[in-house]
C-alpha positions as MATLAB code, in Angstrom:
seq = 'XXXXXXXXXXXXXXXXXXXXXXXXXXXXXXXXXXXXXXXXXXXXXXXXXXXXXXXXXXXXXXXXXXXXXXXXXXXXXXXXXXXXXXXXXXXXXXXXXXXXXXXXXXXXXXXXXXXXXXXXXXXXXXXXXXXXXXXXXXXXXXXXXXXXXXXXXXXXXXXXXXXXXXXXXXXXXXXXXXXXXXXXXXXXXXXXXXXXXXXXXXXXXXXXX';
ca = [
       0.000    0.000    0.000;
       0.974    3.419   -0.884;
       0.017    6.601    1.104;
      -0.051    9.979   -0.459;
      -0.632   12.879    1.801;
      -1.908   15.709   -1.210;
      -2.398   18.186    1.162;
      -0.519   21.562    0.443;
       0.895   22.724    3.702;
      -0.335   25.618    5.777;
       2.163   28.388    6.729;
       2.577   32.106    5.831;
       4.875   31.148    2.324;
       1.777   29.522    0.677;
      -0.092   31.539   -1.724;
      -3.603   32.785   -1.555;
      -6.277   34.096   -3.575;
      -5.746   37.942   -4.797;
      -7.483   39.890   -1.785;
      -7.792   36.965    0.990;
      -6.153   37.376    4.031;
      -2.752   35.741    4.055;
      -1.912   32.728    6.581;
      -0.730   33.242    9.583;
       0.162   30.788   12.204;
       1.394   32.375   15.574;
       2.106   31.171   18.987;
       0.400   33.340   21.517;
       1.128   31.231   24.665;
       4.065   29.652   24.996;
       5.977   28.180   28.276;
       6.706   29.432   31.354;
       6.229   29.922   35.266;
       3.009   28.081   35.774;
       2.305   27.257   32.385;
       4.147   24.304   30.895;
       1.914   24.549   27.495;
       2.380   26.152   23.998;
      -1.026   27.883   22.286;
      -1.116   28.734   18.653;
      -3.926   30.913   16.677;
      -4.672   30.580   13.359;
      -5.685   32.979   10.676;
      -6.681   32.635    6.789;
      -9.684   32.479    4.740;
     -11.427   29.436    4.300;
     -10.124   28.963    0.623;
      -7.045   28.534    1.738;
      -4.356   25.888    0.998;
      -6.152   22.037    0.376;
      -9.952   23.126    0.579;
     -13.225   21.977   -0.310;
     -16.229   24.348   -2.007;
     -19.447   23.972   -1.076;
     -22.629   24.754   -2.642;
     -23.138   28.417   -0.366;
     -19.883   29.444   -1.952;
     -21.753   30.889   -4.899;
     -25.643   30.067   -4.437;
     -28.008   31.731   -2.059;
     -28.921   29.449    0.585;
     -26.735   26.270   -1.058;
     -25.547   23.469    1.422;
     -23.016   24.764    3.382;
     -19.863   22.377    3.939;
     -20.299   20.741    7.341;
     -23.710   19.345    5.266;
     -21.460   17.489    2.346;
     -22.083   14.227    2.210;
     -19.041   11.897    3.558;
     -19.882    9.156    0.861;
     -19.349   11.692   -1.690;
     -15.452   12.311   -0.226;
     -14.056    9.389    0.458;
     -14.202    6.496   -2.401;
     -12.256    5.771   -5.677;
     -10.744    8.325   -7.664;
      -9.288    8.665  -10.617;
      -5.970   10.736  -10.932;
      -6.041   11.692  -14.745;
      -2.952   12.854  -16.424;
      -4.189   16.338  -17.768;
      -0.872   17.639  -18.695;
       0.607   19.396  -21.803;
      -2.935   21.590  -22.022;
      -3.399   24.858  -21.036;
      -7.357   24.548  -20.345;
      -9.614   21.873  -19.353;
     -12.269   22.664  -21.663;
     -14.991   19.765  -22.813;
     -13.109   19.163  -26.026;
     -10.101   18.630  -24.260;
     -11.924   16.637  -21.243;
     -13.371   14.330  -24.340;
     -10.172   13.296  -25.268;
      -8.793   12.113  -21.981;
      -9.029    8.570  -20.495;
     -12.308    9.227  -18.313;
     -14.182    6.098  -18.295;
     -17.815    6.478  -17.672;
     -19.209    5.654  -14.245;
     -16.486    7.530  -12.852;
     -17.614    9.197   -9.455;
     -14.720   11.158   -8.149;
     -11.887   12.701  -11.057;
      -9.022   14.512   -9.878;
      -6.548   16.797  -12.581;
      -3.056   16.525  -12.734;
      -2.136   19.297  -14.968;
       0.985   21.552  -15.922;
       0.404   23.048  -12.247;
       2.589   20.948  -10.472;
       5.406   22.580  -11.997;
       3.873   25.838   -9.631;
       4.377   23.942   -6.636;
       7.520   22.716   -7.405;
       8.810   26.575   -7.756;
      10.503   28.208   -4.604;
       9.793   30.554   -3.633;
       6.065   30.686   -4.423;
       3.857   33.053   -5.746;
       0.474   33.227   -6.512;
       0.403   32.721  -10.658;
      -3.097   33.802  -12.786;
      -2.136   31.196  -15.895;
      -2.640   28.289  -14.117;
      -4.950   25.358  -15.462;
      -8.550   25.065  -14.621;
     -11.265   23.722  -15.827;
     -13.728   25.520  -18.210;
     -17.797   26.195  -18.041;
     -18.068   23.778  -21.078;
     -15.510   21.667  -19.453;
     -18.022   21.481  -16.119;
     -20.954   20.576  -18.224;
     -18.671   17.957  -19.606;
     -18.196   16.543  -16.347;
     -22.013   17.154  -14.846;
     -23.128   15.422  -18.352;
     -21.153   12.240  -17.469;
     -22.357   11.881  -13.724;
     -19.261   12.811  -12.100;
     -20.001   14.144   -8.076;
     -17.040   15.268   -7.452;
     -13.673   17.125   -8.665;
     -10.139   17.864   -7.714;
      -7.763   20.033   -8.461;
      -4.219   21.014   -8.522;
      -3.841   25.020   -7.817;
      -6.046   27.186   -6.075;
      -9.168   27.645   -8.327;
     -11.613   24.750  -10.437;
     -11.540   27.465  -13.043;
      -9.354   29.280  -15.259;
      -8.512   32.828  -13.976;
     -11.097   35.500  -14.298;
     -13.437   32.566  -15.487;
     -14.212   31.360  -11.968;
     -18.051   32.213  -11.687;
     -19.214   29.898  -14.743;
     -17.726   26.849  -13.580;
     -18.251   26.993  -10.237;
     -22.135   27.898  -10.967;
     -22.188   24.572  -12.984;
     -20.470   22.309  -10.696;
     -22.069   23.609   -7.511;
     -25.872   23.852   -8.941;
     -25.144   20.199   -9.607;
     -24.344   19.302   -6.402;
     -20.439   18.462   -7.146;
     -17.549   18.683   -4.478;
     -15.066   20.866   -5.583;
     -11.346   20.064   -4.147;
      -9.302   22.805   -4.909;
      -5.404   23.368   -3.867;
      -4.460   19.208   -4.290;
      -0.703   19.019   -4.299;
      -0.558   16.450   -7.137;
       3.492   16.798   -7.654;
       4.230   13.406   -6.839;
       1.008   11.137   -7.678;
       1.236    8.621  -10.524;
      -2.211    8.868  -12.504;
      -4.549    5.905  -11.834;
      -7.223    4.490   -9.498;
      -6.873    5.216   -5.642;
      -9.250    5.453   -2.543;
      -9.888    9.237   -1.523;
     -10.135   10.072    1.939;
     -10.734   13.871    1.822;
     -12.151   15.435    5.523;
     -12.586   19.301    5.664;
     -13.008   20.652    8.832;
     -16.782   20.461   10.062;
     -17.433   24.270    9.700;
     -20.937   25.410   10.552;
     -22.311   27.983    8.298;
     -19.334   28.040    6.081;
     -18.966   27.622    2.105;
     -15.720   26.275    2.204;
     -13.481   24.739    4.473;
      -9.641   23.383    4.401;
      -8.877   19.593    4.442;
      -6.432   16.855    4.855;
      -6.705   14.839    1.623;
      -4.596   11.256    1.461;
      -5.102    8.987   -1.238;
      -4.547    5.948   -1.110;
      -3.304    2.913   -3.528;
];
């Protein structure tokens, strides 16, 4: 058995999203007479690092994420070798090895080579996946969908495909870090934090073959 842990790690050199809230990860206890323990706080937007979309993230009064269903994140998954294109669009989607009956698909693209950059920086011509690309994957029954940098959908395109996705109920993984994964068949275990009243939410995701 192999173990992948494709969970991008949290700390203030990761990128975010233009306008979030950068990470920050700062010890504001730490020991001393009295007090043998160490206390950390945490700040970042929810769409931060390894996350999962829900529904609420663009419809009015969607599921939030602590409503996702589990069955729906943990389960087979394909890894599908998406690189040497610079868009995911339905043509392109048509021409990869997606088998039908599919559930879960998850992109490796030409955006590993962003993680494997130091230092990092938040890039806008990064692969996603297009509106016709979404219908693509809604049209063949497919619940949920990973991928490897910090948005589903191209830059300045992210509206359309998220609309698509979401109003079909699909689980969006966004921020996998893919770098290392050999495409094929593995078992997803993907658990974002149990947020109430939240749209998104970060997550360990391991995947397992």
């Amino acid at each position: 058995m192999v173990l992948y842990d494709v969970t991008l790690p949290l700390d203030a050199t990761l990128p975010v999203w233009p306008g979030d809230p950068p990470i920050r990860v700062e010890k504001v206890v730490t020991p001393g007479p009295g007090n043998p323990f160490t206390v950390s706080q945490m700040q970042m937007s929810v769409h931060a690092g390894t996350h999962v979309d829900a529904p609420s993230h663009i419809l009015a009064g969607g599921q939030d994420v602590d409503a996702l269903p589990l069955d729906v994140l943990i389960g087979p998954a394909l890894v599908v070798d998406a690189r040497g294109v610079a868009r995911l669009s339905a043509e392109v989607l048509s021409q990869l090895a997606i088998p039908r009956g599919v559930d879960r698909v998850l992109f490796l693209t030409d955006n590993t080579r962003l993680w494997s950059e130091r230092p990092w920086r938040f890039h806008t011509d990064f692969v996603g996946i297009t509106e016709d690309g979404a219908r693509w994957l809604v049209e063949r029954g497919v619940r949920l969908v990973g991928v490897d940098y910090l948005s589903v959908a191209p830059y300045g395109e992210e509206e359309g495909t998220h609309r698509v996705l979401l109003t079909a109920g699909v689980v969006i993984i966004e921020g996998l870090y893919l770098v290392h994964v050999p495409p094929g068949i593995y078992e997803l275990l993907c658990l974002p934090l149990k947020l109430v009243h939240a749209e998104a939410a970060p997550a360990r995701v391991l995947l397992k073959g």
